[in-house]
C-alpha positions as CSV (number, residue, x, y, z in Angstrom):
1,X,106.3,341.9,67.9
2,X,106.7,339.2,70.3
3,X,103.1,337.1,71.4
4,X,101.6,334.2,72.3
5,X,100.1,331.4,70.2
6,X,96.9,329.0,71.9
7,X,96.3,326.8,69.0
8,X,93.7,324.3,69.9
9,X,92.5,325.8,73.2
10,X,96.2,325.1,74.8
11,X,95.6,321.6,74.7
12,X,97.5,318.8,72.3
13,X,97.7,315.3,72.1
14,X,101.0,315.1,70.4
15,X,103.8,314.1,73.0
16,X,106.7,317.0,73.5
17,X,104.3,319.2,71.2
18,X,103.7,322.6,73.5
19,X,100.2,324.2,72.0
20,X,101.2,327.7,74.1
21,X,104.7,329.0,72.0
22,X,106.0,332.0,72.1
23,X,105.4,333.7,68.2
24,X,108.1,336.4,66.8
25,X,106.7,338.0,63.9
26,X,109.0,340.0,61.7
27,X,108.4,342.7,59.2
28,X,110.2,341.9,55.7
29,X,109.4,343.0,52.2
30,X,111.4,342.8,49.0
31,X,113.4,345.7,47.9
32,X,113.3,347.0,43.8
33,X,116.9,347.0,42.3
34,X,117.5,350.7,41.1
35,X,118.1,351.3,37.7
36,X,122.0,351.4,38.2
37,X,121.9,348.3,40.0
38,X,120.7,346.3,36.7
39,X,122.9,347.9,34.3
40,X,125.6,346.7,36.8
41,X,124.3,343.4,36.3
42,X,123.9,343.5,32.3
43,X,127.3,344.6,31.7
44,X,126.2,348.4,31.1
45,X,128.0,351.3,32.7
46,X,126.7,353.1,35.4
47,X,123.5,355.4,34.6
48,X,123.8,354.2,30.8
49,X,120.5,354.9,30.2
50,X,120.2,357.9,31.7
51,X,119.6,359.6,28.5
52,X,118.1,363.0,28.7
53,X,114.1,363.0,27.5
54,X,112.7,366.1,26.6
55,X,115.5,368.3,28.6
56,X,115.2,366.2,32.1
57,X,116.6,363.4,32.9
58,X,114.9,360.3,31.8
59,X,112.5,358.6,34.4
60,X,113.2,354.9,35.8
61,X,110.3,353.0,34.1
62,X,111.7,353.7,30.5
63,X,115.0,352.7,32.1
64,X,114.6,349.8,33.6
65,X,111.9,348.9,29.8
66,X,115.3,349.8,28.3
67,X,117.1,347.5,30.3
68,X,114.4,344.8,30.1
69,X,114.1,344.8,26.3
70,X,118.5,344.8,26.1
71,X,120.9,341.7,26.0
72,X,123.8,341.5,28.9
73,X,127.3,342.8,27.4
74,X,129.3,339.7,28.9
75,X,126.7,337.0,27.6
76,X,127.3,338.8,23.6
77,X,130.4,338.7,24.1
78,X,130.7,335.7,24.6
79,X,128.5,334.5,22.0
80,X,130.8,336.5,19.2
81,X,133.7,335.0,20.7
82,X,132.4,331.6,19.6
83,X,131.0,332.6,16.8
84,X,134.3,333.7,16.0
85,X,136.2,330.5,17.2
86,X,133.9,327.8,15.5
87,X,134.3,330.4,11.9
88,X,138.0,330.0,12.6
89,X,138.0,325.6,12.8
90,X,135.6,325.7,9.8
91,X,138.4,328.2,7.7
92,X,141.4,325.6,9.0
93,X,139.3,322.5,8.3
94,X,138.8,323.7,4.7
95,X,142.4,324.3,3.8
């Protein structure tokens, strides 16, 4: 939508300031991720908690409750692999 702006009755005392512009407004909004799209981002496979609920496949709020309420798969393993690493010094540092 393309109009015209008058703020201040067309008139302004600001030098190289033009009160009459030209206005584009746009129409944006935010899109939801999908389901898939945040176990892709956790770590999970794809539809991973698409469990089946009662013979049907399960809706997207417990999914996305699931996903909310879970830990990302890269970030755990990561913090074994420490876990693992700093066990290790402590074994050699003791022997």
């Amino acid at each position: 939508m393309v109009g015209r702006s008058s703020r201040g009755g067309g008139q302004t005392n600001s030098p190289g300031h033009n009160a009459d512009q030209q206005v584009v407004a746009t129409a944006s909004a935010v899109r939801r991720l999908t389901p898939r799209e945040c176990e892709r981002l956790q770590g999970f496979p794809d539809d991973y908690t698409m469990v089946p609920h009662r013979g049907k496949p399960m809706a997207d709020g417990p999914r996305y409750k699931a996903l909310g309420n879970s830990m990302a798969v890269p970030v755990m393993r990561w913090i074994g692999e420490r876990i693992t690493a700093v066990e290790a010094m402590k074994l050699r540092q003791a022997a």
